[in-house]
C-alpha positions, 0 to 999 in steps of 0.5 A: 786648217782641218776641216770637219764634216757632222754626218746624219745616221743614214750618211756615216752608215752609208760611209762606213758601206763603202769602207772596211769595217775596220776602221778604228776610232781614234783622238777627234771623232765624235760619237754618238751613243743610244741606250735602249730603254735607258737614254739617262745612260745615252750620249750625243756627238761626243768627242774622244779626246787624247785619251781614247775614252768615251764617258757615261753615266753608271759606266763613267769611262770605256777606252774607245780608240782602237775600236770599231763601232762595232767593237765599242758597242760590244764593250759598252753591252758588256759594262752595262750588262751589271746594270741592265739586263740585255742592253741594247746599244747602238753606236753612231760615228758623227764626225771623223777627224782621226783619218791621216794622209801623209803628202809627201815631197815636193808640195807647198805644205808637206805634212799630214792631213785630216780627212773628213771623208769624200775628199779626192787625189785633187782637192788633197794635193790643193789642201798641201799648197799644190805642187812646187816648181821642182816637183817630177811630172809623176806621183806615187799613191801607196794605199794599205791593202785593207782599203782594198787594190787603188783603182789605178793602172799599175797598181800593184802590191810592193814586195811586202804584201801589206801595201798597194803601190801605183804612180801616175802622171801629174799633169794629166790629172792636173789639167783635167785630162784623165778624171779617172786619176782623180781617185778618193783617197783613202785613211793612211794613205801616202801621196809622194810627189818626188822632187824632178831631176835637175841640171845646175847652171852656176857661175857668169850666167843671169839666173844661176839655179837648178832646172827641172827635166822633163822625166828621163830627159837630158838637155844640152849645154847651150839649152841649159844656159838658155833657162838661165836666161843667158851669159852675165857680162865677161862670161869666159865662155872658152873656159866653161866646165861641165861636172859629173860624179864619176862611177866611185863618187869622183868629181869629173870635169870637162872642158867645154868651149861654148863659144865654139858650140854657138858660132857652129864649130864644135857639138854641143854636149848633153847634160843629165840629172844632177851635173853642173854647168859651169861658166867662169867669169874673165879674169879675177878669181881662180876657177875654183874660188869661182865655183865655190862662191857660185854654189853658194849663191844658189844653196840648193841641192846637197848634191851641188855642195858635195861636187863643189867641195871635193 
């Protein structure tokens, strides 16, 4: 649910010091304005809806989304100057709702979010469910460089010029280890929390599924059969596959006996990002038709459809 915040004079100034004067107004927020010497003419916390404009008396409607204060201030003198002579006008945002921030990626509730002003990198990741189970151990804030450079080791402009990127580690931030990652964010900016590198485990196992690496991990097949919680009744082990893509996008397999890796008497192999471990039950089904089936029980990445399917 989007949150609101009213803000007194003094806060929403004191708000808009700490940001670039060039906010725009937009659909949400609300206003208010004083006429001096005229307050028949004045108006309290009114709220632009979808269609940008702010309503008064003599002057009826001014489009106001698009404007700074500033700027909807300079209109509104300009319209009332046919009535009054040299008005005086002082507009006051009370309410920001018209402030996004887009959470990308591997979150409970990707989407966009509202800010309301003060919110930080933390309580932002909550609002969006928190991450998910698959997500990488790292996060990537990118910020328009009017908000100014992300106070963040490593930020830096993307090739463009217009934005400021920087990525972080989640888990120093989550668990409190860094508080100086806990940064405020800003209206626009993109938080995208990429999804980890798996391997897949199909087939005679318990828990057939896809299993995070730690960043720029491998693991072993006897490792992955471990996340899967171990071999499923009449597992051939001796006929136990694991498949890559090749370099043209091929599907390449190898053998792989994991009795023989488990009573000592052959090395255990590695697995990177996106390979599949596969270990075939005795008898029945071919080793395809098995294969098929499995990657269809666990439906996650397209990857594993592609593999399966070539």
């Amino acid at each position: 649910m989007t949150r609101s915040i009213l803000l007194s004079p003094l806060l929403a100034a004191a708000l808009f010091a700490q940001e670039p004067q060039a906010y725009t107004l937009g659909p949400g927020d609300r206003v208010s304005v004083r006429v001096v010497a005229a307050p028949e003419t004045s108006t309290e916390r009114q709220t632009l809806g979808p269609s940008g404009e702010l309503r008064l008396p003599m002057i009826d409607a001014v489009k106001a989304t698009g404007l700074t204060a500033n700027e909807l201030e300079h209109e509104l003198r300009k319209q009332l100057s046919a009535y009054i002579k040299e008005p005086l006008v002082s507009v006051t945002v009370e309410e920001f709702a018209s402030r996004p921030v887009s959470v990308l990626g591997a979150v409970g509730k990707p989407g966009v979010q509202k800010l309301t002003g003060g919110e930080t990198l933390a309580e932002v990741l909550s609002t969006a469910g928190g991450l998910r189970a698959d997500a990488s151990s790292s996060l990537t804030v990118t910020r328009r460089k009017q908000w100014g450079k992300l106070p963040l080791p490593g930020a830096d402009l993307d090739a463009s010029g217009e934005f400021y990127v920087a990525r972080l580690e989640v888990r120093k931030l989550l668990e409190g280890l860094a508080p100086e990652l806990n940064i405020a964010i800003r209206p626009h900016d993109v938080i995208s929390a990429p999804h980890a590198a798996v391997v897949y485990v199909v087939g005679a196992v318990k828990h057939a599924g896809a299993f995070p690496l730690t960043e720029g991990e491998q693991t072993s097949a006897l490792r992955a059969l471990a996340l899967a919680g171990g071999l499923a009744p009449h597992a051939a082990l001796k006929r136990s596959l694991i498949l890559r893509r090749g370099a043209a996008g091929e599907l390449e397999e190898t053998a792989i006996d994991l009795k023989a890796i488990a009573n000592g008497r052959a090395k255990d192999l590695e697995l990177a990002s996106d390979q599949i471990l596969f270990v075939p039950k005795s008898g029945g089904k071919s080793a395809a038709a098995q294969l098929s089936n499995a990657a269809l029980s666990v439906g996650t990445a397209a990857s594993i459809w592609t593999l399966v399917q070539r």
